[in-house]
PDB file of N, CA, C and O in Angstrom:
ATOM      1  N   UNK A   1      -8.326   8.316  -2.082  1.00  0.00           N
ATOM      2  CA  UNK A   1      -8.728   6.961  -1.798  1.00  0.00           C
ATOM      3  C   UNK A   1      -7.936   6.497  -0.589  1.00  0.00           C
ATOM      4  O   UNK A   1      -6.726   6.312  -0.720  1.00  0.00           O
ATOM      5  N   UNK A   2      -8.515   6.304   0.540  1.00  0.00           N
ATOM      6  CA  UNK A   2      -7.955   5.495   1.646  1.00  0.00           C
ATOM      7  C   UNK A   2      -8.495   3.737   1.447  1.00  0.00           C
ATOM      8  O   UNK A   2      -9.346   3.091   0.836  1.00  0.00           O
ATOM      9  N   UNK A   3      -7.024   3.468   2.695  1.00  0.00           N
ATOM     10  CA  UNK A   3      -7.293   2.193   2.996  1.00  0.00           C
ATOM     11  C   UNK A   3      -6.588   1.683   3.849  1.00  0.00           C
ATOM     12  O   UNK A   3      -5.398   1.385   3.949  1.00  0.00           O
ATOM     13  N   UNK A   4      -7.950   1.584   4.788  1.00  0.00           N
ATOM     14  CA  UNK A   4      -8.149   1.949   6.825  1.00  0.00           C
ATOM     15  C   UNK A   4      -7.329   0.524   7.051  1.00  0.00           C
ATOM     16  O   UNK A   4      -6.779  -0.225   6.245  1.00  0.00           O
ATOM     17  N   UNK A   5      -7.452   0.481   8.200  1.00  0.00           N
ATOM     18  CA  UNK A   5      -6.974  -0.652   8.706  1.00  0.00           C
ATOM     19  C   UNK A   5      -7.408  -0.253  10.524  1.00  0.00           C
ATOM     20  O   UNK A   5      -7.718   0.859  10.950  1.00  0.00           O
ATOM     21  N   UNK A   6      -7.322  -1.244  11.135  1.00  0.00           N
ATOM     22  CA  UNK A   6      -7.519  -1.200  12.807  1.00  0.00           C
ATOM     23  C   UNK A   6      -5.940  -1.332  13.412  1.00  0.00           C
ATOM     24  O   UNK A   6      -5.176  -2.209  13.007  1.00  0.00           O
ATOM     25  N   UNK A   7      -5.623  -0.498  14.272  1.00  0.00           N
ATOM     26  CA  UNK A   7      -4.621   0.007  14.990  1.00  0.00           C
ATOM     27  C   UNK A   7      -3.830  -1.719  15.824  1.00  0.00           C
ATOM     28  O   UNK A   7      -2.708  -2.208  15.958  1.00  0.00           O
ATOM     29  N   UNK A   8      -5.229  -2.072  16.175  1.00  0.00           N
ATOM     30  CA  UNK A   8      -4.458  -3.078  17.082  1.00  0.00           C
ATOM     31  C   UNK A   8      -4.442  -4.695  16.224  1.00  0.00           C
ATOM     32  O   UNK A   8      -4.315  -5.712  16.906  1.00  0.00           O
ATOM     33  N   UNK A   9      -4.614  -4.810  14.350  1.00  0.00           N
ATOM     34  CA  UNK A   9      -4.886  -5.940  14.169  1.00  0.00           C
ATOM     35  C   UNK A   9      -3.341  -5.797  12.968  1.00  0.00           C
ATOM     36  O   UNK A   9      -3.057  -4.680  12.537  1.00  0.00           O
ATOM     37  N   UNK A  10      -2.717  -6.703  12.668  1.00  0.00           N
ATOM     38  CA  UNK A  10      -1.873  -6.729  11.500  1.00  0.00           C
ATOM     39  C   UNK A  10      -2.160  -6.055  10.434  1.00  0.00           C
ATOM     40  O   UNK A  10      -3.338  -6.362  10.248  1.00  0.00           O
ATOM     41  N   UNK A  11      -1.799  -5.190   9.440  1.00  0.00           N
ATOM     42  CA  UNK A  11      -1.819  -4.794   8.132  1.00  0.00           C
ATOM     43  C   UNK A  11      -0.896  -3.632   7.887  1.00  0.00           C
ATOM     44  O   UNK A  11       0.080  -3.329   8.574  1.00  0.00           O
ATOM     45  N   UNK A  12      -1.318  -3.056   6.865  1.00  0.00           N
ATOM     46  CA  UNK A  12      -0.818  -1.564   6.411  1.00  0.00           C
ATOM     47  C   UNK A  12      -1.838  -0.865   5.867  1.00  0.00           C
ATOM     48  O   UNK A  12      -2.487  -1.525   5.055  1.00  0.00           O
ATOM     49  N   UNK A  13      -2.219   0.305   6.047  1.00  0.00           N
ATOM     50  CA  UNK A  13      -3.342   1.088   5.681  1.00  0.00           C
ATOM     51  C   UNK A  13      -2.130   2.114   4.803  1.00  0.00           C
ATOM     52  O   UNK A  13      -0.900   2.082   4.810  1.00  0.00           O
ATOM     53  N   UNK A  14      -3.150   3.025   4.058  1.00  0.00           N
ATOM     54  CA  UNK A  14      -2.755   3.885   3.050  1.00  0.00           C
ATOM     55  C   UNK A  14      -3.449   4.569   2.628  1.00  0.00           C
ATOM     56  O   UNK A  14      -4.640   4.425   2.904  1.00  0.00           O
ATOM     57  N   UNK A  15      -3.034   5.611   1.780  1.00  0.00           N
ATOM     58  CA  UNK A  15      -4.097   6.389   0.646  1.00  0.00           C
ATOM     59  C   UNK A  15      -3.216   6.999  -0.250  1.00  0.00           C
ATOM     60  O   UNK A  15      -2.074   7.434  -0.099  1.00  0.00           O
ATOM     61  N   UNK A  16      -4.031   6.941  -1.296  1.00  0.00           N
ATOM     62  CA  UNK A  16      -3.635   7.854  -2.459  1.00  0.00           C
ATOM     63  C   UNK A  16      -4.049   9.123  -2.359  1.00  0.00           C
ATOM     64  O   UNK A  16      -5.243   9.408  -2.270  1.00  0.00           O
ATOM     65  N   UNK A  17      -3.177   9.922  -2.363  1.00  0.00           N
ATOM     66  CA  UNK A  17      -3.034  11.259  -2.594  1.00  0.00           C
ATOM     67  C   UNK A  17      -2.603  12.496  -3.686  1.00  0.00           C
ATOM     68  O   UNK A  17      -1.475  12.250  -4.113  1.00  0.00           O
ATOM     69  N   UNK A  18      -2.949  13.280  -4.050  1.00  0.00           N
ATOM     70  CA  UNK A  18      -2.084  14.000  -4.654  1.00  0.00           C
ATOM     71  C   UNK A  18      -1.725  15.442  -4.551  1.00  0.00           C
ATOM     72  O   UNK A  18      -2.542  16.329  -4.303  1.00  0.00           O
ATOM     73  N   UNK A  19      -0.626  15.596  -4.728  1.00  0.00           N
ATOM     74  CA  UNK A  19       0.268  16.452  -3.804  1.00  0.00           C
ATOM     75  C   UNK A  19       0.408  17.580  -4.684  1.00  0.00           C
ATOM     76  O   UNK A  19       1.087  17.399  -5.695  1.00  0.00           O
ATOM     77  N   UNK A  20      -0.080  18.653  -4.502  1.00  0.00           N
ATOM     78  CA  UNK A  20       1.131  19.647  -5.769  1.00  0.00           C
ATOM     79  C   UNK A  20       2.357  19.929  -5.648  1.00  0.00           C
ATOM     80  O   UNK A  20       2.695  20.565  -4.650  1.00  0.00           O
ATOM     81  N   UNK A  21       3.267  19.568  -6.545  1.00  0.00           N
ATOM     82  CA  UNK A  21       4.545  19.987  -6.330  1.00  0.00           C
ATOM     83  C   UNK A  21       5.402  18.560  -6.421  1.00  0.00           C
ATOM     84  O   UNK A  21       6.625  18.423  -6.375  1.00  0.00           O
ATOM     85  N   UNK A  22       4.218  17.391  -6.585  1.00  0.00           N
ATOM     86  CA  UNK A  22       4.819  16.274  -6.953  1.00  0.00           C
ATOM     87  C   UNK A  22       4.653  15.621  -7.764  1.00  0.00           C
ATOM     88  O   UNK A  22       3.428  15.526  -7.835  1.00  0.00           O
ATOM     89  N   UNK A  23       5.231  14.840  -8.763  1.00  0.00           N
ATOM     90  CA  UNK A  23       4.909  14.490 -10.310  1.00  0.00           C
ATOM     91  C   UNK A  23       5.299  12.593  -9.840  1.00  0.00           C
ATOM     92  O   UNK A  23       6.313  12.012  -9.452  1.00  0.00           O
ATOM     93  N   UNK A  24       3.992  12.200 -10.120  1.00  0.00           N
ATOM     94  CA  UNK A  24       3.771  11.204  -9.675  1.00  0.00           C
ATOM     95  C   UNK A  24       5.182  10.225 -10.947  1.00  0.00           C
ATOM     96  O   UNK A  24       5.380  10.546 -12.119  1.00  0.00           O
ATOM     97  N   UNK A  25       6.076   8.794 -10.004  1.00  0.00           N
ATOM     98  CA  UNK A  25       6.900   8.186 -10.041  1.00  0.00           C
ATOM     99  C   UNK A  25       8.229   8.980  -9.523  1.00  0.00           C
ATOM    100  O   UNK A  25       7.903   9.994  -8.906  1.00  0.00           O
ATOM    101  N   UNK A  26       9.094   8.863  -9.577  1.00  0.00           N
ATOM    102  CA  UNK A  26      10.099   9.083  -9.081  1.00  0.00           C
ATOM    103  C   UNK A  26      10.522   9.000  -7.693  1.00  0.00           C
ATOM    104  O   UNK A  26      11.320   8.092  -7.457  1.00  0.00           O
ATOM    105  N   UNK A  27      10.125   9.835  -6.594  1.00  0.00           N
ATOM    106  CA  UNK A  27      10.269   9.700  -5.468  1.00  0.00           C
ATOM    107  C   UNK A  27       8.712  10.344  -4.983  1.00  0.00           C
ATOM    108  O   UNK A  27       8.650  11.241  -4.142  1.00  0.00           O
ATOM    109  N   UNK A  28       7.693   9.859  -5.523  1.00  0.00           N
ATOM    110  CA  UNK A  28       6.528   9.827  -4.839  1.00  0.00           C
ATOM    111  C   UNK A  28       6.270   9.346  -3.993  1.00  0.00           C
ATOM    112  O   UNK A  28       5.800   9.955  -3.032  1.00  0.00           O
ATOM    113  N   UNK A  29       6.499   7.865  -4.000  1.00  0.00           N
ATOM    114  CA  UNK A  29       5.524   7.217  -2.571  1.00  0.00           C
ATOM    115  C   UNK A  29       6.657   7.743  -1.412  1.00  0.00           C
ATOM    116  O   UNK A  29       7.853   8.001  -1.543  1.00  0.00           O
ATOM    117  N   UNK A  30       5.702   7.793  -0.133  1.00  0.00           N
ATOM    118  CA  UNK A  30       6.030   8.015   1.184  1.00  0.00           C
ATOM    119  C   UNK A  30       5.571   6.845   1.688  1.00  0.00           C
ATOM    120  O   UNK A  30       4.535   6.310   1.294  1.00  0.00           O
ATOM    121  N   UNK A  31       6.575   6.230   2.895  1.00  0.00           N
ATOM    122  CA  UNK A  31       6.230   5.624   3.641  1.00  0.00           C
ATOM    123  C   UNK A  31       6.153   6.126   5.355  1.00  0.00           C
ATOM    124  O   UNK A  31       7.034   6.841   5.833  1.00  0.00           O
ATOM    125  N   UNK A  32       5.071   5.675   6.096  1.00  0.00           N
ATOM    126  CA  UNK A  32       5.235   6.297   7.248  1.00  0.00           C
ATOM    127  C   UNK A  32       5.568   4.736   7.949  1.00  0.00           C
ATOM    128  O   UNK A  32       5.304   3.609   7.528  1.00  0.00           O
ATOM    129  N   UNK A  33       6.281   5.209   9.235  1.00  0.00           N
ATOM    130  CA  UNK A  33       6.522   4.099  10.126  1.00  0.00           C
ATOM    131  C   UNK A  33       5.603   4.711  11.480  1.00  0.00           C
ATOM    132  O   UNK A  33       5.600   5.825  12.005  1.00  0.00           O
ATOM    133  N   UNK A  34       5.001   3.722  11.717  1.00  0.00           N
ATOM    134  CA  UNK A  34       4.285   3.503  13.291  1.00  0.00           C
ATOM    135  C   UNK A  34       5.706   4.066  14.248  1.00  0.00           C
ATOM    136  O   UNK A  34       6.858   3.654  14.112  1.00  0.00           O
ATOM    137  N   UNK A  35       5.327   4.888  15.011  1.00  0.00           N
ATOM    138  CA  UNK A  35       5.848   4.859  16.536  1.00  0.00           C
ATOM    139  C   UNK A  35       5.072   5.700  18.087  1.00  0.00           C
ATOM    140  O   UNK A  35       4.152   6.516  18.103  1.00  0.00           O
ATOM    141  N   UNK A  36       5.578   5.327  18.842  1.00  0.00           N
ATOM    142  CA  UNK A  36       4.670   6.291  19.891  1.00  0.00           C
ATOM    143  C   UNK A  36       5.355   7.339  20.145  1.00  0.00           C
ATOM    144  O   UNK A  36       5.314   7.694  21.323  1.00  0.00           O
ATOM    145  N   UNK A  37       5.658   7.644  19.802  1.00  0.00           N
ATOM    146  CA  UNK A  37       5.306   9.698  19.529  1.00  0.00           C
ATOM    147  C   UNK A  37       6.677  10.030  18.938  1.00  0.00           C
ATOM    148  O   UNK A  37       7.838  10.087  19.341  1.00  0.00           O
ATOM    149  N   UNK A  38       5.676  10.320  17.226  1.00  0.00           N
ATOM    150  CA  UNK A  38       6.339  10.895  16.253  1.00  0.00           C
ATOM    151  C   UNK A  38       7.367  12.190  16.718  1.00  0.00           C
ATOM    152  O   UNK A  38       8.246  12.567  15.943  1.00  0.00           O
ATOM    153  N   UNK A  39       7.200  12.732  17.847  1.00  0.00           N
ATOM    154  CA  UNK A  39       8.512  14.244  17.844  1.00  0.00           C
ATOM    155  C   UNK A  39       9.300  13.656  18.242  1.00  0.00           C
ATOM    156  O   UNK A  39      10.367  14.158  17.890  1.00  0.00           O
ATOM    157  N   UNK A  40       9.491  12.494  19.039  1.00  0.00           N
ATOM    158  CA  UNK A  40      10.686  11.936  19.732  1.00  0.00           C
ATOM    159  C   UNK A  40      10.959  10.966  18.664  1.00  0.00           C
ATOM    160  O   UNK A  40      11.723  11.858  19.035  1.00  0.00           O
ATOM    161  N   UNK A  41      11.143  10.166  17.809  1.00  0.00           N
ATOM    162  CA  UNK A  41      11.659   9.663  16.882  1.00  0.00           C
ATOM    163  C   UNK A  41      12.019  10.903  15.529  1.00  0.00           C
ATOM    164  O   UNK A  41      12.588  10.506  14.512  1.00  0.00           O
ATOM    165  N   UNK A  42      11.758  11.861  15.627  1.00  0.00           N
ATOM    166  CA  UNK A  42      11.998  13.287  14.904  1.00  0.00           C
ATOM    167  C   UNK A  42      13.360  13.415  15.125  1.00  0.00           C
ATOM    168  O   UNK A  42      14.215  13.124  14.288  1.00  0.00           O
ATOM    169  N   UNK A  43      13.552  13.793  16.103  1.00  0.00           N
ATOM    170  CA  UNK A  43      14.628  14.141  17.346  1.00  0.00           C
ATOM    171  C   UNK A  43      15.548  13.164  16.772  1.00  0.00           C
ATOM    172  O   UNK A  43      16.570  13.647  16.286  1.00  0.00           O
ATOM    173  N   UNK A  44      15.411  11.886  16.718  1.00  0.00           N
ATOM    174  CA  UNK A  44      16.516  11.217  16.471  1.00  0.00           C
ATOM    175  C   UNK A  44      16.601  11.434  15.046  1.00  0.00           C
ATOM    176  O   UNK A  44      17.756  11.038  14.889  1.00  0.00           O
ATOM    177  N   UNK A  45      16.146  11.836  13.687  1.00  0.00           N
ATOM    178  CA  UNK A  45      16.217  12.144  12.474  1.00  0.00           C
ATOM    179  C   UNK A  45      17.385  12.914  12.447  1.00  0.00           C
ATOM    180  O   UNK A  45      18.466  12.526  12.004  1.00  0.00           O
ATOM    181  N   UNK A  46      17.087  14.299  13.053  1.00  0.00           N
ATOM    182  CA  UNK A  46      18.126  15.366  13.196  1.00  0.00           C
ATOM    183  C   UNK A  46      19.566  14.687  13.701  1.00  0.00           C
ATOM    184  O   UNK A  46      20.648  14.546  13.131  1.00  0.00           O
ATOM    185  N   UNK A  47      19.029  14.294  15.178  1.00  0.00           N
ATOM    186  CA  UNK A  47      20.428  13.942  15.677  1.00  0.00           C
ATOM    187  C   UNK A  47      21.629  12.697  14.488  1.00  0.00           C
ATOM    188  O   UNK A  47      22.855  12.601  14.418  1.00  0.00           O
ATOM    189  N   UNK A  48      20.384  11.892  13.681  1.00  0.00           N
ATOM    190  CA  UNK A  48      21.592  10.926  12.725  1.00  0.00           C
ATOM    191  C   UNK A  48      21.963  11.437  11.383  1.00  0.00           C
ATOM    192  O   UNK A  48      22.265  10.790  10.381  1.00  0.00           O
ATOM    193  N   UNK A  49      21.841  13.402  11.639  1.00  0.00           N
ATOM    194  CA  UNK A  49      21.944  13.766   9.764  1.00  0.00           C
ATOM    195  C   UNK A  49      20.962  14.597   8.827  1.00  0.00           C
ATOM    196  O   UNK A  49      21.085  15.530   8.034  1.00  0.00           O
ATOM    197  N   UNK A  50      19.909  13.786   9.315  1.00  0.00           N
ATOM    198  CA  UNK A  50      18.418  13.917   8.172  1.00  0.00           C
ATOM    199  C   UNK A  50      17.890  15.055   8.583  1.00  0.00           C
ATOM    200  O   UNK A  50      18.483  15.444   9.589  1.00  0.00           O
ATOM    201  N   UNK A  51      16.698  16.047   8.123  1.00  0.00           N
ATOM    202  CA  UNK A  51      16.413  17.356   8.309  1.00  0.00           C
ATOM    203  C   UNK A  51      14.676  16.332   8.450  1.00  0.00           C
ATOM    204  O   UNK A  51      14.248  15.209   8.181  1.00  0.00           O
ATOM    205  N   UNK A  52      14.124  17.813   9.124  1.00  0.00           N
ATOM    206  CA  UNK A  52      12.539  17.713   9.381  1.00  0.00           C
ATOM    207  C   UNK A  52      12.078  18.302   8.452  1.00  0.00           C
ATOM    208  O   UNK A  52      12.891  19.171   8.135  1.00  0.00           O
ATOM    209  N   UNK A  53      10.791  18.340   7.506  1.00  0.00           N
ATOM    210  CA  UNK A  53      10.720  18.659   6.520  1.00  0.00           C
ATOM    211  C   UNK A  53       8.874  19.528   7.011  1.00  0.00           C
ATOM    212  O   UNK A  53       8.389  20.538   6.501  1.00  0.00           O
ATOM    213  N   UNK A  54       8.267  18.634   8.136  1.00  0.00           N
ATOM    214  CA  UNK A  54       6.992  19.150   8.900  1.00  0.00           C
ATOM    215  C   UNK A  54       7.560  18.636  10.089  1.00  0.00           C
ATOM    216  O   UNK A  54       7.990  17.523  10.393  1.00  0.00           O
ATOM    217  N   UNK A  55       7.465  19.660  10.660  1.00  0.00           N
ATOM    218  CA  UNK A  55       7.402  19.080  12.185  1.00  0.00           C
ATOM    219  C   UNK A  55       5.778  18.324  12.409  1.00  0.00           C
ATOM    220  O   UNK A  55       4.843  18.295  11.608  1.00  0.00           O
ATOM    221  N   UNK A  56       5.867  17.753  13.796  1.00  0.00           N
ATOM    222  CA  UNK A  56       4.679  17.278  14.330  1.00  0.00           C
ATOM    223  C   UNK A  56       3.338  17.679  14.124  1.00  0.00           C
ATOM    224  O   UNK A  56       3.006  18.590  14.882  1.00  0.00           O
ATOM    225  N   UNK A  57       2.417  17.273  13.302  1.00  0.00           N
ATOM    226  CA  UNK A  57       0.847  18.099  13.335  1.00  0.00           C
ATOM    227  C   UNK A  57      -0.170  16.582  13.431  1.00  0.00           C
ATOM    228  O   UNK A  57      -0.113  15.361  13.286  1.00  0.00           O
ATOM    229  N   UNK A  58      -0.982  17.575  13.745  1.00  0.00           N
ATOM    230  CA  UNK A  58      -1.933  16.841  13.550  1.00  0.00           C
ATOM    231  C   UNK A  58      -2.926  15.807  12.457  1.00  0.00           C
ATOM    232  O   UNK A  58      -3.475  16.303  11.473  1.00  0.00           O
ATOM    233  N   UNK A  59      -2.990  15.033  12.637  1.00  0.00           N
ATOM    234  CA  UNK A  59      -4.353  14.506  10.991  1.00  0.00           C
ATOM    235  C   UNK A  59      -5.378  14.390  11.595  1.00  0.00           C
ATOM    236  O   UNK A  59      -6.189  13.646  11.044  1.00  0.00           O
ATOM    237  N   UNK A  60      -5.874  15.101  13.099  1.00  0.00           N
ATOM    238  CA  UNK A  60      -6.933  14.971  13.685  1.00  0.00           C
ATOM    239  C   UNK A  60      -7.234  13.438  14.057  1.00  0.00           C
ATOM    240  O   UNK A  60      -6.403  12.829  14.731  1.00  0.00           O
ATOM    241  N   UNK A  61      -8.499  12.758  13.596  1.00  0.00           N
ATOM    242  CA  UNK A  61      -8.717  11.470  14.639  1.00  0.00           C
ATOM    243  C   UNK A  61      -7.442  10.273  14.443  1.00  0.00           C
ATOM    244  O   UNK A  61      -7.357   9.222  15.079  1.00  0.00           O
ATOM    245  N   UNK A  62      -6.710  10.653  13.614  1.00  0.00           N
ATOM    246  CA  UNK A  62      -6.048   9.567  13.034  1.00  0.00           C
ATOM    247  C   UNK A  62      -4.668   9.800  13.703  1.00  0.00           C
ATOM    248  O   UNK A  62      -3.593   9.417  13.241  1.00  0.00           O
ATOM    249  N   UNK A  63      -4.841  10.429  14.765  1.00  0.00           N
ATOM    250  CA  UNK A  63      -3.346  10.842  15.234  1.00  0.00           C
ATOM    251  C   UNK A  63      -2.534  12.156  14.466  1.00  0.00           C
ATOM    252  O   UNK A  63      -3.039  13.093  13.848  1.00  0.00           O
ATOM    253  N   UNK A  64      -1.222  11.893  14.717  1.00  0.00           N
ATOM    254  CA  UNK A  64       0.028  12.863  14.821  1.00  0.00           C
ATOM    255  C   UNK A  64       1.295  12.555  13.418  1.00  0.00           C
ATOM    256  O   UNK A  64       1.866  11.465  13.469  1.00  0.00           O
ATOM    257  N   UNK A  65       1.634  13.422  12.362  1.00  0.00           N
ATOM    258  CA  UNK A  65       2.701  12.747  11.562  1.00  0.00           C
ATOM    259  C   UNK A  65       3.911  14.027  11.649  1.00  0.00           C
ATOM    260  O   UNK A  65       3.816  15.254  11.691  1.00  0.00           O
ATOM    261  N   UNK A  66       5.209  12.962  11.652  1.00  0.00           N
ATOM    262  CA  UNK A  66       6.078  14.149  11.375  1.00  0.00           C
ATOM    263  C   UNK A  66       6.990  13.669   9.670  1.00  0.00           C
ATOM    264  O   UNK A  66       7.470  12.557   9.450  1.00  0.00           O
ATOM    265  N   UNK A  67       7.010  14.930   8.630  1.00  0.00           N
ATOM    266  CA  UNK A  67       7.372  14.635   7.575  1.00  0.00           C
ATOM    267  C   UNK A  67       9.039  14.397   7.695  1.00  0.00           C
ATOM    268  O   UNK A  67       9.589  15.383   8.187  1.00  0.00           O
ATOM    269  N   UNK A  68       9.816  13.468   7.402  1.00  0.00           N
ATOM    270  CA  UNK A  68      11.697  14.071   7.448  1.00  0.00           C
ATOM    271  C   UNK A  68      12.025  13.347   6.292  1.00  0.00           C
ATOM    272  O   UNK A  68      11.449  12.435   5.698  1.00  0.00           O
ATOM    273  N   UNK A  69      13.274  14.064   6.065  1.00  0.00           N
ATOM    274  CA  UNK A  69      14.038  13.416   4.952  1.00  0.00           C
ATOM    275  C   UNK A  69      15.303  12.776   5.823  1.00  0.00           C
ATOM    276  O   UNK A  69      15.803  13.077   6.907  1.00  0.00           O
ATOM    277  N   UNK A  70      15.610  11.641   4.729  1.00  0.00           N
ATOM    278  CA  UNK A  70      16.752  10.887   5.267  1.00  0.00           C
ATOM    279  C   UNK A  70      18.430  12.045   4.547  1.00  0.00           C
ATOM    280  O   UNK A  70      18.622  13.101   3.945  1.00  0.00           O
ATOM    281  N   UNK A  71      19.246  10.879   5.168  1.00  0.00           N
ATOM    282  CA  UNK A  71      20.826  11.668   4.678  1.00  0.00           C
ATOM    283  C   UNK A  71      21.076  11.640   3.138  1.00  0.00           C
ATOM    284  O   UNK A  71      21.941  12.305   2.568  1.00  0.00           O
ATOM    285  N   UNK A  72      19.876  10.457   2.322  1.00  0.00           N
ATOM    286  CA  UNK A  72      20.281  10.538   1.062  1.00  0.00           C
ATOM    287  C   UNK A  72      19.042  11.249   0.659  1.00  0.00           C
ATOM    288  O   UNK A  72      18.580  10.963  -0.446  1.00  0.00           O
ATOM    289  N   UNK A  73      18.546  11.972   1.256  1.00  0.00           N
ATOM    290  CA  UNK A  73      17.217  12.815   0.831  1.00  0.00           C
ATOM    291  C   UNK A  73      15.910  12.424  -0.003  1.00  0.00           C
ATOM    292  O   UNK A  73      15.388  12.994  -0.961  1.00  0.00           O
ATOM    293  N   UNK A  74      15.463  10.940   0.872  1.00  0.00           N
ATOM    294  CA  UNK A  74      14.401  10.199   0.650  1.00  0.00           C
ATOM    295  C   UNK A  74      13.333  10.730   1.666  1.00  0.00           C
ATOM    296  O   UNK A  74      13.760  11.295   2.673  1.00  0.00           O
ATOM    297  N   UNK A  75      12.205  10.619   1.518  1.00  0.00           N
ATOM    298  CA  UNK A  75      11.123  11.925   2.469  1.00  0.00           C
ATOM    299  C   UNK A  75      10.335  10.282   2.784  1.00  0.00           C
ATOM    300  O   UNK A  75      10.046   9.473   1.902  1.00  0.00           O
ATOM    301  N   UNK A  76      10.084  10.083   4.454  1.00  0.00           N
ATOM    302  CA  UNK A  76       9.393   9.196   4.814  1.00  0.00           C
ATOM    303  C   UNK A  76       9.042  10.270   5.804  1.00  0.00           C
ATOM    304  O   UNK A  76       9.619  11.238   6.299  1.00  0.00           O
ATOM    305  N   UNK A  77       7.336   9.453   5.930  1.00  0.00           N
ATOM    306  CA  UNK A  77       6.553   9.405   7.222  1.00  0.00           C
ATOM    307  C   UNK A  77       6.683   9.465   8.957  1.00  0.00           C
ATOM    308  O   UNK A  77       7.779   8.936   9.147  1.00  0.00           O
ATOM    309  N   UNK A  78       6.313   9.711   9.848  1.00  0.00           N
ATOM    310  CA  UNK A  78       6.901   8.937  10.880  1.00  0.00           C
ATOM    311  C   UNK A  78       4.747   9.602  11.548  1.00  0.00           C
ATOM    312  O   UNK A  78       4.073  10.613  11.355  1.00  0.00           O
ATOM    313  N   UNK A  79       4.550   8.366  12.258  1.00  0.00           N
ATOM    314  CA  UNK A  79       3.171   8.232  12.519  1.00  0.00           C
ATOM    315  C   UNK A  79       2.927   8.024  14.075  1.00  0.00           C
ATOM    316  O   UNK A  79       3.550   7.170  14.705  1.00  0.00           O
ATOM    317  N   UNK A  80       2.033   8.815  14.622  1.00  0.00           N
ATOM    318  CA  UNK A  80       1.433   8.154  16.302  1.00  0.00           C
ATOM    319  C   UNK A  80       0.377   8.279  16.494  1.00  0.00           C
ATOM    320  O   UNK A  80      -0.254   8.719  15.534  1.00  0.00           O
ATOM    321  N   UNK A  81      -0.209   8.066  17.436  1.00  0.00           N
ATOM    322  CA  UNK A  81      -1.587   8.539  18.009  1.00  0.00           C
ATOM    323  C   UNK A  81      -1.248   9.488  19.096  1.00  0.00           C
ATOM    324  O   UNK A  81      -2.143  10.226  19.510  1.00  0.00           O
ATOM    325  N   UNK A  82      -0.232   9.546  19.533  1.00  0.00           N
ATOM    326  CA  UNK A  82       0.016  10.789  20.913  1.00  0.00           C
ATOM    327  C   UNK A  82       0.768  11.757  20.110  1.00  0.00           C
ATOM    328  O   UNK A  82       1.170  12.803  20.620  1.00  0.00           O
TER     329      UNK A  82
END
């Protein structure tokens, strides 16, 4: 289940997913943060600690995500269109 949103108007879009290998509550949800170009905010993950967990790929029309974990090993998003 998605839920779109337009790039250039206020909101948060999302979807439900399900993952194997993840048992929904605990540290399920992911959040992604908007930036213009997910490898260079990557870059700074590594450099403050945190590991890359996917590097940069594609989601095709929807742009670019890179997966990382933080220093206390929380797994967020990081999102672009380039």
């Amino acid at each position: 289940m998605a839920f779109p949103m337009a790039m250039d108007l206020p909101g948060a879009s999302g979807a439900l997913v399900k993952t194997k290998g993840f048992e929904s509550g605990a540290n399920s949800t992911l959040v992604y943060f908007s930036c213009e170009d997910c490898a260079q905010e990557g870059s700074r993950v590594k450099a403050s600690g945190g590991r890359i967990e996917r590097e940069k790929m594609s989601i095709g029309e929807y742009g670019f995500i890179v997966l990382a974990i933080d220093t206390e090993g929380n797994m967020f998003g990081l999102h672009s269109m380039n």
